[in-house]
C-alpha positions, 0 to 999 in steps of 0.5 A, a space after each residue: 500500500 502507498 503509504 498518504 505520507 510519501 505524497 510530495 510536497 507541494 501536492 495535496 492528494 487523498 489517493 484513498 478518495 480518489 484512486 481505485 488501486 490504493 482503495 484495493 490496497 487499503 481493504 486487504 492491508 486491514 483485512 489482513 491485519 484485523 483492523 478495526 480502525 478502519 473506519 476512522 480512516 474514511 471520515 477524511 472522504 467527506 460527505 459529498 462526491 468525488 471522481 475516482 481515478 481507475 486507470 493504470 498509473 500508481 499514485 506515485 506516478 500520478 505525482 511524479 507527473 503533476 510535479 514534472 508539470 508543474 516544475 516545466 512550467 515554472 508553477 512549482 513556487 506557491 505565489 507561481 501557482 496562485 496566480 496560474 490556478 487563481 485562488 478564488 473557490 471555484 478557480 482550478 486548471 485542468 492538466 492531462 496525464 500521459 494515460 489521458 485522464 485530465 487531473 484538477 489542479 486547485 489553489 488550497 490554503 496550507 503553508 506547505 501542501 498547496 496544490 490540491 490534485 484529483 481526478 477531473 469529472 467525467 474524465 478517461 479511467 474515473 467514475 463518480 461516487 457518493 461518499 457515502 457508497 464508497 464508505 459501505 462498500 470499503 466498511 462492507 468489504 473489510 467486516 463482512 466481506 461475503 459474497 453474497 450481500 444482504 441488506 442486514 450485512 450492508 447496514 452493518 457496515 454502514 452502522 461502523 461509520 455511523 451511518 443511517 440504515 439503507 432505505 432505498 433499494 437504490 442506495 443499496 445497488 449502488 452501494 452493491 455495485 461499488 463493492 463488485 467494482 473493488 473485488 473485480 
């Protein structure tokens, strides 16, 4: 598992929210240790939406790329960047990798890790999820880890993070569905 920690400097990059492999990895590091503090771990996914990268490049490399950019174009320097990426709430650049997805590079307010970076929406190799669906189907996968999924099994997972009981057959296929997309 890539450990978050060797994320560069000046990158902001949350590859357990944004990157399927590093997902994987995190499922069967605590399957295999037993651990319980999982689902501390997933309360920095939020609550909303993300993309999710799921293409062939590790997370490293994701990086090394971002940096190579950034440093080609002399945006490596904090004031460099702001005035390239603007530093308003809804000011972003969108930069390709060599796989062809398209990354988002945005302004973020921290001395030392400024560049906020995550797969653009509706870009090559990412799909969009509810934070809420990835966090049942990464609970659901580490805990009960059946085959066969039951709503019982799904609330289950869905209790260790605190969240409400699914109600709607939707949320439960989504949620089913996201868990077939990890095990693949």
């Amino acid at each position: 598992m890539y450990p978050v920690s060797l994320i560069p400097v000046p990158l902001l990059f949350n590859p357990l929210k944004h990157h399927l492999r590093y997902i994987r990895e995190f499922i069967g590091y605590n399957i295999e240790r037993n651990n319980h503090a999982a689902a501390k771990d997933l309360k920095h996914l939020g609550g909303s939406v993300m993309d999710v990268y799921s293409g062939v490049l590790a997370p490293d490399k994701i990086c090394e790329e971002i940096l190579s950019f950034l440093k080609t174009k002399k945006l490596i320097k904090r004031n460099s960047f702001i005035i390239w990426s603007g530093k308003e709430i809804n000011s972003f650049k969108t930069i390709p990798l060599s796989d062809g997805s398209k990354w988002i590079l945005k302004y973020y307010d921290h001395e030392q890790r400024y560049v906020h970076c995550f797969p653009a929406r509706l870009s090559p190799h990412t799909f969009r999820i509810k934070a809420n669906t990835l966090k049942s189907a990464i609970l659901y996968q580490i805990y009960i880890g059946k085959d066969f999924i039951t709503e019982e099994d799904l609330n289950t997972a869905r209790a260790i993070a605190g969240l409400s009981p699914v109600k709607d057959i939707f949320d439960a296929e989504a949620i089913t569905e996201m868990i077939e997309i990890i095990r693949e």
